[in-house]
N, C-alpha and C positions, 0 to 999 in steps of 0.2 A: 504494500500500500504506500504510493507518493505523497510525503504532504508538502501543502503548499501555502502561502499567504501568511494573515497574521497570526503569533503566536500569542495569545491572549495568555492571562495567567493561568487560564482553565484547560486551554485548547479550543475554546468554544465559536473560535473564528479562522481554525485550521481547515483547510479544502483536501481533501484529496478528489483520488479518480475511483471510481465506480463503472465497472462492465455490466452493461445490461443483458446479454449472456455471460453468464460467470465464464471466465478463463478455463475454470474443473470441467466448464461443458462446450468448450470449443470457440466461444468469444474471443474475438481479436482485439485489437488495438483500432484506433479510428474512429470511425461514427458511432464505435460499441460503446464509447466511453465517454463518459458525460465527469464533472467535476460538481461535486457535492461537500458540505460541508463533513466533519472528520464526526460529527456527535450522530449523525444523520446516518452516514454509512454504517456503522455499529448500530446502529438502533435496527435499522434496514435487514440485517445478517444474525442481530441476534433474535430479530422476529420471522425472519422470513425465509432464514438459511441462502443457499442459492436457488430460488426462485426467481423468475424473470418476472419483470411486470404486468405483463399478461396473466401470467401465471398466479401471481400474487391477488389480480383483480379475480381469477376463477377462485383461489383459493376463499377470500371473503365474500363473495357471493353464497358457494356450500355453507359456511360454517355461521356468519351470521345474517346473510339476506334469504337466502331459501325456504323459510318460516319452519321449519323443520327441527322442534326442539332435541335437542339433544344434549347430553352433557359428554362431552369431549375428554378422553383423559391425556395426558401429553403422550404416547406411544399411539395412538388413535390420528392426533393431529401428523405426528411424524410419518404416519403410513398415508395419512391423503398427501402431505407433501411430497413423499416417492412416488403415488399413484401420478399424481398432476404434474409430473416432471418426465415420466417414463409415457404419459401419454402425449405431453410434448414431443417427446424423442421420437414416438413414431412417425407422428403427421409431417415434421420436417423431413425425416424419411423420405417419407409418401413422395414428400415434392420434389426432391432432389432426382 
């Protein structure tokens, strides 16, 4: 992770870069990579793992817009994470 900008006494105004396909799943450099602030991208990865933003937007639709009460235990969430990612993997497949 690059940081960049001001170093505030916190960090709280440190940038880095952020791949919107993780690097782990095949993201490049270039238009993959946007510059986010450094509390942001941790916040990002510790909710979201490597989820793409697509991905992340399916993910909260299931879990809290699909009116479908459930109570979630974390190993429950972590398997829809591998589900929504592996069903990613296929479709870019498909189109390749």
């Amino acid at each position: 992770m690059k940081k960049n900008g001001n170093k505030g006494s916190n960090g709280i105004h440190q940038m880095t870069e952020h791949h919107k396909l993780p690097r782990t799943r095949g993201g490049g450099n270039g238009e993959n990579v946007v510059k986010i602030p450094r509390w942001f991208h941790e916040a990002w990865h510790d909710t979201f793992g490597n989820l793409t933003p697509e991905e992340v937007r399916e993910f909260i639709l299931i879990v809290f817009v699909s009116g479908k009460k459930r109570s979630w235990t974390t190993e429950a969430l972590y398997d829809l994470h591998l589900h929504i990612q592996q069903k990613t993997s296929k479709e870019v497949k498909k189109k390749k």
